[in-house]
VMD Tcl script that draws the C-alpha trace (Angstrom):
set ca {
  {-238.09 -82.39 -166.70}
  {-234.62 -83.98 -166.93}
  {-231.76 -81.56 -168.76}
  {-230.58 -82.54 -171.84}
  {-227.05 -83.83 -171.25}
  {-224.79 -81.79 -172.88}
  {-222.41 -83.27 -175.61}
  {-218.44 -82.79 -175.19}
  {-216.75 -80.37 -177.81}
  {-213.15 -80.55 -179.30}
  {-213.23 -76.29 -179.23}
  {-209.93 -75.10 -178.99}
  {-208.46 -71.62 -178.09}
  {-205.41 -69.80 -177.31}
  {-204.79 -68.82 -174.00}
  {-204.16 -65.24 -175.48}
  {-207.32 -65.64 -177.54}
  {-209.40 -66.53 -174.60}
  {-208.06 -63.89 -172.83}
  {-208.86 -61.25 -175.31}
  {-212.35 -62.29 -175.94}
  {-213.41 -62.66 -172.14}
  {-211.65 -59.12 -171.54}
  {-210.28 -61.31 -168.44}
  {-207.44 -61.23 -166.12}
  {-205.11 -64.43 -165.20}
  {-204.25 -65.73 -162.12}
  {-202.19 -68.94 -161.19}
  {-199.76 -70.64 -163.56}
  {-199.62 -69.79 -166.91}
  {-201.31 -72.07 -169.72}
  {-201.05 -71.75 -173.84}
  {-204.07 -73.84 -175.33}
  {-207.19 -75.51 -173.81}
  {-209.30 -78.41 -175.95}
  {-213.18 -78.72 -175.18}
  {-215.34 -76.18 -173.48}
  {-217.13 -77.57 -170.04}
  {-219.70 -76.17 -167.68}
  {-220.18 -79.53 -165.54}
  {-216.76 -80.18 -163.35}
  {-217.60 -83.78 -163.44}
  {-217.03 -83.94 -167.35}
  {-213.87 -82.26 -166.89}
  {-211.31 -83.83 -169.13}
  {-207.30 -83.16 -169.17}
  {-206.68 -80.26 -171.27}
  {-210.91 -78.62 -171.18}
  {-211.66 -75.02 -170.11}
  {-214.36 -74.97 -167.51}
  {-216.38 -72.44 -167.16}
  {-217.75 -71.71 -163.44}
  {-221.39 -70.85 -164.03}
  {-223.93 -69.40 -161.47}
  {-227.16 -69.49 -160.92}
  {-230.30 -68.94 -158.44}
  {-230.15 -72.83 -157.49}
  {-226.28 -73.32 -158.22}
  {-222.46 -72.12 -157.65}
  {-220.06 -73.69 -159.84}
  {-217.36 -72.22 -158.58}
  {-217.27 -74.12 -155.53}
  {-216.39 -76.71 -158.34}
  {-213.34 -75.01 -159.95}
  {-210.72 -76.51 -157.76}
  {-212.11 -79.42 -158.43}
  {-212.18 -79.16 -161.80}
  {-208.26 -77.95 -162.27}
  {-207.23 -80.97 -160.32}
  {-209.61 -83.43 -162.52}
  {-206.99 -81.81 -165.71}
  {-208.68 -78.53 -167.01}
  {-205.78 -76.72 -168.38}
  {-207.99 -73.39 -166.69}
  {-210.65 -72.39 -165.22}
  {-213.25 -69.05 -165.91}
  {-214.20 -67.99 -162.59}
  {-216.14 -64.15 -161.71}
  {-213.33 -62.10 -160.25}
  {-212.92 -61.89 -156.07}
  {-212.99 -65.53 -156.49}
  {-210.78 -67.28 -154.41}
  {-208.47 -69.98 -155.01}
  {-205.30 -71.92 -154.60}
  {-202.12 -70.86 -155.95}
  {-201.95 -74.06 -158.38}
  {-204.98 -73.31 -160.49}
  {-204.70 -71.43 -163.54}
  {-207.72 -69.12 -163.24}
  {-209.23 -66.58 -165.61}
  {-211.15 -63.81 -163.86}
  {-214.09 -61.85 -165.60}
  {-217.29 -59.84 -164.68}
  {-219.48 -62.65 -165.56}
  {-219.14 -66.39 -166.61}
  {-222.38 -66.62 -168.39}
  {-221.37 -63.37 -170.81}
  {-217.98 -64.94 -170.90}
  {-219.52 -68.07 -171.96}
  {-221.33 -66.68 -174.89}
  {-218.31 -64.58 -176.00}
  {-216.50 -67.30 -176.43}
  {-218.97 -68.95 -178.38}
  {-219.77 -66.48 -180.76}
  {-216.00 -66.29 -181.08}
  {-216.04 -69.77 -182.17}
  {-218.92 -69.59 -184.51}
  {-217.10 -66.23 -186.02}
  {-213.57 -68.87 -186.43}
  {-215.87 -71.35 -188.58}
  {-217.16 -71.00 -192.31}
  {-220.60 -72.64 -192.29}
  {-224.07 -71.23 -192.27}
  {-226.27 -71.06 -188.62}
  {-229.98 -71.11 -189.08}
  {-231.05 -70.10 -185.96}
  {-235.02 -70.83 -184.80}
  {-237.66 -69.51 -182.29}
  {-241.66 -68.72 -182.46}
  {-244.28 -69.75 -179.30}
  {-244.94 -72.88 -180.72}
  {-242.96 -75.29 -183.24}
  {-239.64 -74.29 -182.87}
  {-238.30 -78.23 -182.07}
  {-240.46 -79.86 -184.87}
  {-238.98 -76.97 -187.68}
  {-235.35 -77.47 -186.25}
  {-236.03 -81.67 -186.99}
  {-237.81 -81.16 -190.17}
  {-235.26 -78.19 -191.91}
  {-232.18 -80.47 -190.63}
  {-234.18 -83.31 -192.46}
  {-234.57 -81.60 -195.31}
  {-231.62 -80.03 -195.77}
  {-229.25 -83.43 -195.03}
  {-231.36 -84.81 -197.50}
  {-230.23 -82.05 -199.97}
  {-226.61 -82.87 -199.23}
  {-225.70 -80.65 -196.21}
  {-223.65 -81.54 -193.39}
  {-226.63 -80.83 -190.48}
  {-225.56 -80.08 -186.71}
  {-228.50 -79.52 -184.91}
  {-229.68 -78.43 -181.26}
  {-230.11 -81.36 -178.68}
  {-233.08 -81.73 -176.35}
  {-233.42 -78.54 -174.70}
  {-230.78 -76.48 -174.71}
  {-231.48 -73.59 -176.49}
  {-230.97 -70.46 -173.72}
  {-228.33 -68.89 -172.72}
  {-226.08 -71.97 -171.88}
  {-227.30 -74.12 -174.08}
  {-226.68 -72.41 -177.29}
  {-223.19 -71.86 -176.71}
  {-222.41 -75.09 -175.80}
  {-224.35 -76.38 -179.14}
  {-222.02 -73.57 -181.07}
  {-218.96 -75.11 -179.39}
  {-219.39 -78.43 -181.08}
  {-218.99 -76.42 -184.74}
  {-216.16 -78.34 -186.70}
  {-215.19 -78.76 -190.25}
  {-217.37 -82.28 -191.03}
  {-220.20 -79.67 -190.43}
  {-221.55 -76.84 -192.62}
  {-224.91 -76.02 -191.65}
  {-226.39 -75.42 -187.90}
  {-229.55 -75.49 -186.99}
  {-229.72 -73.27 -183.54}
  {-233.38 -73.49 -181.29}
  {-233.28 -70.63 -179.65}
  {-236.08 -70.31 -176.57}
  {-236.55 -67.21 -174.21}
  {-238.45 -66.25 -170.97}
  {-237.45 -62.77 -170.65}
  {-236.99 -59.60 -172.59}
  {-233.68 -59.27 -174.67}
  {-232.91 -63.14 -174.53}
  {-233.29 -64.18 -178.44}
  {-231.31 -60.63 -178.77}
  {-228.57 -61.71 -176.93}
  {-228.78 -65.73 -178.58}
  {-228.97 -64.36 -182.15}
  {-225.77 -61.94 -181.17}
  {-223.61 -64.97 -180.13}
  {-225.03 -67.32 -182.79}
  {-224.66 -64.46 -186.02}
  {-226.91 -66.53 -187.82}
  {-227.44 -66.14 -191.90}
  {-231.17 -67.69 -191.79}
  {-233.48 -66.52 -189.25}
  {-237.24 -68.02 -188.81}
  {-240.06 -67.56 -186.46}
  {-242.38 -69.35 -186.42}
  {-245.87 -68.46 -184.94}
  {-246.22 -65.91 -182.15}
  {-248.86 -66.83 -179.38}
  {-249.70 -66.88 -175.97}
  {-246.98 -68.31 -174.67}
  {-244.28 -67.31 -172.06}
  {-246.76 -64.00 -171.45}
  {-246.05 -64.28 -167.71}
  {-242.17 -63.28 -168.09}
  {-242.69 -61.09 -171.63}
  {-245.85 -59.66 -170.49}
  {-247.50 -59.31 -173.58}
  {-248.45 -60.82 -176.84}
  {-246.89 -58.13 -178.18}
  {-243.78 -58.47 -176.03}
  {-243.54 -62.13 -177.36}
  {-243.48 -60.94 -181.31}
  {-241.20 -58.09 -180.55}
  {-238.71 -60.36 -178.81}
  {-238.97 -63.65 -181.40}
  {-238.70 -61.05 -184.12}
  {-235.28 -59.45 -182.59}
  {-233.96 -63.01 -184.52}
  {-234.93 -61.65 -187.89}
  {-233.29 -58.48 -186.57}
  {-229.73 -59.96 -186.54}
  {-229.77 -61.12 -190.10}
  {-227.00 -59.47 -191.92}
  {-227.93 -58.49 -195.59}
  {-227.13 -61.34 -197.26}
  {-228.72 -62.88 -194.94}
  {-232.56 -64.98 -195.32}
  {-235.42 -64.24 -192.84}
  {-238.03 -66.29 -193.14}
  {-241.54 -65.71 -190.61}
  {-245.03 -67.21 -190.63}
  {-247.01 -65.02 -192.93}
  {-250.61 -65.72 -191.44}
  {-249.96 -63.46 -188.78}
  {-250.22 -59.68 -189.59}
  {-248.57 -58.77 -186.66}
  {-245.65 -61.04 -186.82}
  {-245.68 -60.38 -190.55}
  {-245.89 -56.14 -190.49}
  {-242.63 -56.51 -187.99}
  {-240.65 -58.91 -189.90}
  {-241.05 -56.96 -193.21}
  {-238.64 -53.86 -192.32}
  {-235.75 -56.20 -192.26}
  {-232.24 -55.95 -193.46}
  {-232.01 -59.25 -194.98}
  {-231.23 -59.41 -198.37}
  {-234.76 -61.78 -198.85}
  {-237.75 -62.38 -196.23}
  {-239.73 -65.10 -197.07}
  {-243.14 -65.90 -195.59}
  {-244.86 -69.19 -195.48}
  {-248.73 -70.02 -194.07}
  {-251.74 -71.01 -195.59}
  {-253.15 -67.85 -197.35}
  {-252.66 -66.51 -200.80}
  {-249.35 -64.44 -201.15}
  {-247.30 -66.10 -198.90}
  {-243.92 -67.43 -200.49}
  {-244.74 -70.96 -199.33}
  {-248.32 -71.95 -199.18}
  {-250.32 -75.06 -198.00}
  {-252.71 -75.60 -200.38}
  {-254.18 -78.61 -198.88}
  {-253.57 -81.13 -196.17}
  {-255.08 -84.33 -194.77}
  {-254.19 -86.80 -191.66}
  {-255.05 -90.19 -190.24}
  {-253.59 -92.70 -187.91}
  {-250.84 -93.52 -190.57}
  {-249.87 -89.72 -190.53}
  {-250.14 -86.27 -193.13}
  {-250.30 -85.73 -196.75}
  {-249.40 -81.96 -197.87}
  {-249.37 -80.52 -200.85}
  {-247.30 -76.76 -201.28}
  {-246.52 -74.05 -203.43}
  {-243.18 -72.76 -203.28}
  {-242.74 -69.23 -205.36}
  {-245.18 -71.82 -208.01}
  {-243.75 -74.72 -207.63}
  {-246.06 -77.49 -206.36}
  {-244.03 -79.92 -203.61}
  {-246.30 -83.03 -202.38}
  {-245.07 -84.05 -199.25}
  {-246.34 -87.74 -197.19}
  {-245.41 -86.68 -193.87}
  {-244.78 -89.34 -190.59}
  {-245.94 -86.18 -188.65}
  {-249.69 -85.76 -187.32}
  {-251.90 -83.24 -188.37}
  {-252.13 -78.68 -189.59}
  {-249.25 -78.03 -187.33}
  {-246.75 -80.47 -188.67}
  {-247.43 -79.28 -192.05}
  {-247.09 -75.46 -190.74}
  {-243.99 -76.44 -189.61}
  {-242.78 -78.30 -193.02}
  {-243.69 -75.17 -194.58}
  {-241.25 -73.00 -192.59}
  {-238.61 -76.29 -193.26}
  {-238.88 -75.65 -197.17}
  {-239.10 -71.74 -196.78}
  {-235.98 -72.39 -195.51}
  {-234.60 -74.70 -198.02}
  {-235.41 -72.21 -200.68}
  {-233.92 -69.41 -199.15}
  {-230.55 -71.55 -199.36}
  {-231.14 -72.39 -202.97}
  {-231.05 -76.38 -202.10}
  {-233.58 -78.85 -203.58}
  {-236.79 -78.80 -202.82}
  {-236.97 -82.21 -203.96}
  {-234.83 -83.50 -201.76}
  {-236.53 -81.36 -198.60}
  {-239.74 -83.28 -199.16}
  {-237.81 -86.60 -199.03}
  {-236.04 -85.83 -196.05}
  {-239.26 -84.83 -194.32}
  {-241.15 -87.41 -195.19}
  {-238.50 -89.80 -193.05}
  {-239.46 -87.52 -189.90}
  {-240.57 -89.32 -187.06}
  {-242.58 -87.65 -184.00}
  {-240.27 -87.10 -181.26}
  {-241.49 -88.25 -177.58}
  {-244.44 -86.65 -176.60}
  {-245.03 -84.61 -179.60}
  {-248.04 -85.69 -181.75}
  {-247.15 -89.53 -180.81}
  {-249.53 -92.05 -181.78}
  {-249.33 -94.87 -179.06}
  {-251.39 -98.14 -179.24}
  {-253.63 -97.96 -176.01}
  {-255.11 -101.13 -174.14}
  {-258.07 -102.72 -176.49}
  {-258.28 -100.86 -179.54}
  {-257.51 -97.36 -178.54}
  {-255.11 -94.68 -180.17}
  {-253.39 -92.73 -177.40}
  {-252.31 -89.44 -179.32}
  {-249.32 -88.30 -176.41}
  {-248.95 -84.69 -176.87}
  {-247.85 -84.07 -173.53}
  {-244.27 -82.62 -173.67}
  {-245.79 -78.90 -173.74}
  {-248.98 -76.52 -174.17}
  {-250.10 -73.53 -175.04}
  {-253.01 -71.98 -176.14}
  {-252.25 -72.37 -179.88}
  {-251.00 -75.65 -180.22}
  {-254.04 -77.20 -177.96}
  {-256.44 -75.98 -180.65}
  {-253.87 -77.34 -183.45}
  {-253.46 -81.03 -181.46}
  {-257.79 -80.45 -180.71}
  {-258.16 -80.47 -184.65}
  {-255.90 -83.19 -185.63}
  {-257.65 -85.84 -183.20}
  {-260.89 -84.63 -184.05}
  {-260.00 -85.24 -187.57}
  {-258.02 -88.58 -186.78}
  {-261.56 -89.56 -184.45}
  {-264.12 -88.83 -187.12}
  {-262.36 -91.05 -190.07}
  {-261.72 -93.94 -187.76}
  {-265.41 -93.13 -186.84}
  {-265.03 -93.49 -183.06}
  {-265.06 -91.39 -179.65}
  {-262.80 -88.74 -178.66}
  {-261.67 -88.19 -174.82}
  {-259.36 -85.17 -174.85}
  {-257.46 -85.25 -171.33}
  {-255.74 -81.60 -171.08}
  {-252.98 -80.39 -168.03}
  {-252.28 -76.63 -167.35}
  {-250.89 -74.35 -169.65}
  {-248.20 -72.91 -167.98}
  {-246.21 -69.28 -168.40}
  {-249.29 -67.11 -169.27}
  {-249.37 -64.56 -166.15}
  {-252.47 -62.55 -166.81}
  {-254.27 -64.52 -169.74}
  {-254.55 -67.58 -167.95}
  {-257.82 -67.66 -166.59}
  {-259.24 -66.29 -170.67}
  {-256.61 -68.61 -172.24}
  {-258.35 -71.78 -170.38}
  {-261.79 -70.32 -170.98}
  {-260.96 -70.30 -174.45}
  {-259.47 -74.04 -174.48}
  {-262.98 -74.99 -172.84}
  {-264.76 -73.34 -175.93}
  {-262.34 -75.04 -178.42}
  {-263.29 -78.25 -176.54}
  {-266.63 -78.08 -177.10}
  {-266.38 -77.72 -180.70}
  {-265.00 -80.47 -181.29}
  {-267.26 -83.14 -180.46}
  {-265.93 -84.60 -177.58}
  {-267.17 -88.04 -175.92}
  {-265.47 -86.92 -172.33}
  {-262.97 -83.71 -171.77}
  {-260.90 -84.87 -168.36}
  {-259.08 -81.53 -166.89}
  {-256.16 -82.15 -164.86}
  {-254.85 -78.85 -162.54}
  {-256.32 -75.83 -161.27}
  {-256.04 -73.61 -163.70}
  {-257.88 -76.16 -166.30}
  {-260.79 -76.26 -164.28}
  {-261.86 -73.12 -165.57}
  {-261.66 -75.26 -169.01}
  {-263.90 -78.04 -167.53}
  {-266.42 -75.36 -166.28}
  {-267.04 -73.97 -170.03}
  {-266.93 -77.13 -171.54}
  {-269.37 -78.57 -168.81}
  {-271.88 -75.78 -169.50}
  {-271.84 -76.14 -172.98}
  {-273.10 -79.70 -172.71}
  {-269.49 -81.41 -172.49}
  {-269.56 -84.55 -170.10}
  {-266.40 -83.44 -168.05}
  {-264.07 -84.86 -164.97}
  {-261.46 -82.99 -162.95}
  {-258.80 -84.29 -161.58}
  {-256.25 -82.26 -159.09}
  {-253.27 -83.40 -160.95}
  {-252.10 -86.21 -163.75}
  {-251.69 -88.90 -160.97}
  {-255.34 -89.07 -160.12}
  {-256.26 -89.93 -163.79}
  {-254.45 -93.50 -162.79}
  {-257.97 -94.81 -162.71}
  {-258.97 -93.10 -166.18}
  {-258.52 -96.29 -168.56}
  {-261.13 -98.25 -167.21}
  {-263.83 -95.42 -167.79}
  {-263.35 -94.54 -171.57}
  {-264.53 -96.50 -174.57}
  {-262.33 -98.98 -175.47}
  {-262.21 -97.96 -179.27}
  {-261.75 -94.13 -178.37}
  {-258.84 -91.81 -179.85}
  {-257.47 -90.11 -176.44}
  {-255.85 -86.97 -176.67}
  {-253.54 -86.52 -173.47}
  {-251.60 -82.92 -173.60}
  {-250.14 -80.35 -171.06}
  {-247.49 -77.77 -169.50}
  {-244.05 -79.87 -168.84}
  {-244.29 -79.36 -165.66}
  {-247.88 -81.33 -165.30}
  {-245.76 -84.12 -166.38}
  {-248.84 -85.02 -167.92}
  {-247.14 -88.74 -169.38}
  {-248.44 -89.76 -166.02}
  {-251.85 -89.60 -166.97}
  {-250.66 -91.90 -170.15}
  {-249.03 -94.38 -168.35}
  {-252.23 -96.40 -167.32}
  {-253.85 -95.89 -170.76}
  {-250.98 -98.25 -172.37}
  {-251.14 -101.61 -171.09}
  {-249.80 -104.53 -173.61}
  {-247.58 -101.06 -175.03}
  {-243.52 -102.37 -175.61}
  {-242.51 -99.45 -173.37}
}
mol new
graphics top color blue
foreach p $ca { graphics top sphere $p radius 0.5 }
foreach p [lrange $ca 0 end-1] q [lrange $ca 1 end] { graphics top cylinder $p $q radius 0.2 }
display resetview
């Protein structure tokens, strides 16, 4: 997967204020003011602060030189580092901390509100669909961009905070215990939502458990007049997040006593219309978006609408104008008259049985065949070999014309949907199903979704000829 290129920033600090939030020591000529926070050296601009990050695969500070002679007015460099006399360096324990100081330093500085977002699944569609919503209701919306909401990334999102902005929307994503604790700490968000916690990420949190405890540290870092808002469906998620010290929680699902509720939902090929109840207040809602977990996720969008006290009027128009983003829930038109639903920018175990129902639904109205072509889910350390089992189970509910498996771990999937009468193929990865097109039905709905990292869009390629791509 390509990184998200990260956007320049007009930041500006102090020298003594940079100083005093790093806890650093100088070195090199002196300096009173930097504009525009940089991690890259090769976006280094005259007058920018760049920050010398390391990593297992990287060393920026074999940049930093670099970078003071491309104009930064300093660089942040771990101290022992060496350098010439003509760069003005500022030496700390650790650039990444430093980073994040600085950021929530910034945030502190500026007088808008930070909704910050995580759960296992839905975390990018609720960012789109609350900033939707909420510009639509008249705030000024700066949201995260592509991917970059860990440790560097939501800093450098934070460092774009001005004053034609007064709302943030912050994704924050985590691999490993105490990350979302340490994002929510340099963010200080006022709204907090997760959204549903499921297998996903297991193999670096260890647990489901794990995974609730550390989405739920978001809701943690609420202040009390603060809003936490959490899916309500799930007991777990829903016992942790209601011993909060937010001055309201707000839950939002499908069931009876949630704050929001779905009372009823129904897709096809031209997309989703949702009805809610907000605290009794019924919102109707035509959504772009495909299928239960759009409308989940426009649920959490107008929990957190309310919680701000902005129209919930305006929400629904804003969401309706939501597109799918790439690879999420896309409808594509296929060679001869199939729909290509591309889901393939992620998996997990949830959101396969979510993406399952929707083309099931989308397959039985148009009244055709369903081919559901499914990559590895990624990231699940010890439930992995269940977690497919499972997926093979879901499969075969859902009356599918041909299930097509692509990696190893899915053929586990193919095996239980194979010997509960599922016609199945297996392919070794997404490259082999090149041949695929000329094999299904030419009126079928094909359902193509998998881990990143099975770069499953190869598997969609072939299924698209005559596509404006």
């Amino acid at each position: 997967m390509m990184a998200t290129p990260i956007p320049a920033n007009e930041a500006t600090f102090r020298r003594e204020d940079v100083m005093s939030v790093m806890g650093a020591t100088s070195a090199g000529p002196s300096w009173e003011r930097v504009c525009g926070v940089v991690t890259d050296s090769r976006a280094v601009r005259p007058g920018n602060l760049f920050i010398a990050l390391r990593g297992e695969r990287f060393d920026a500070r074999e940049f930093a030189e670099q970078a003071a002679d491309a104009g930064a007015a300093a660089v942040v460099v771990e101290r022992g580092t060496r350098l010439p006399g003509h760069v003005s360096a500022v030496e700390v324990d650790d650039t990444l901390l430093a980073l994040g100081d600085l950021a929530r330093a910034h945030r502190e500085a500026w007088n808008g509100k930070v909704i910050g977002i995580t759960g296992s699944v839905g975390k990018t569609t609720t960012k789109d669909l609350t900033a939707a919503a909420l510009q639509a209701a008249g705030h000024r919306v700066l949201k995260t961009t592509g991917n970059l909401n860990n440790r560097i990334g939501v800093p450098v999102t934070l460092f774009r905070l001005d004053a034609s902005v007064d709302t943030a929307i912050i994704e924050m994503g985590t691999s490993e215990p105490g990350e979302i604790a340490r994002l929510a700490e340099i963010a200080a968000p006022d709204v907090g939502i997760v959204t549903r916690v499921t297998l996903s990420h297991t193999e670096g949190l260890g647990t489901v458990e794990a995974v609730a405890d550390e989405k739920v540290s978001l809701l943690q870092a609420i202040g009390r007049d603060g809003v936490a808002v959490a899916y309500g469906d799930d007991p777990a998620l829903k016992k942790r997040s209601s011993v909060l010290g937010a001055k309201r929680t707000l839950f939002y699902g499908r069931t009876a006593g949630n704050d929001v509720r779905v009372l009823d939902w129904e897709v096809d090929a031209d997309g989703t219309q949702a009805r809610f109840q907000v605290r009794g207040q019924e919102v109707d809602v035509a959504m772009r978006l495909l299928g239960e977990g759009a409308v989940l996720n426009a649920a959490g969008a107008l929990a957190i609408t309310f919680g701000l006290e902005s129209s919930l009027e305006d929400a629904a128009r804003g969401i309706a104008e939501v597109a799918p983003s790439p690879g999420r829930m896309q409808l594509r038109a296929g060679s001869g008259a199939r729909l290509v639903i591309d889901d393939s920018y992620n998996a997990s175990p949830a959101s396969v049985e979510v993406a399952l129902n929707t083309a099931h639904e989308i397959a039985r109205k148009r009244e055709v065949p369903l081919v559901v072509v499914l990559g590895d889910m990624k990231e699940l350390g010890a439930y992995s070999e269940r977690a497919h089992q499972t997926v093979g189970e879901l499969v075969s509910e859902a009356d599918v014309f041909l299930f097509v498996g692509c990696g190893e771990a899915m053929r586990g999937a193919v095996a239980t949907a194979n010997a509960r009468g599922v016609d199945t193929l297996w392919f070794e990865d997404a490259t082999e199903c090149g041949g695929l097109a000329g094999r299904l039905p030419l009126n079928a709905v094909v359902l193509v979704k998998g881990s990143r990292s099975m770069e499953m869009e190869r598997a969609i390629a072939p299924l698209l000829e005559g596509e404006q791509r």
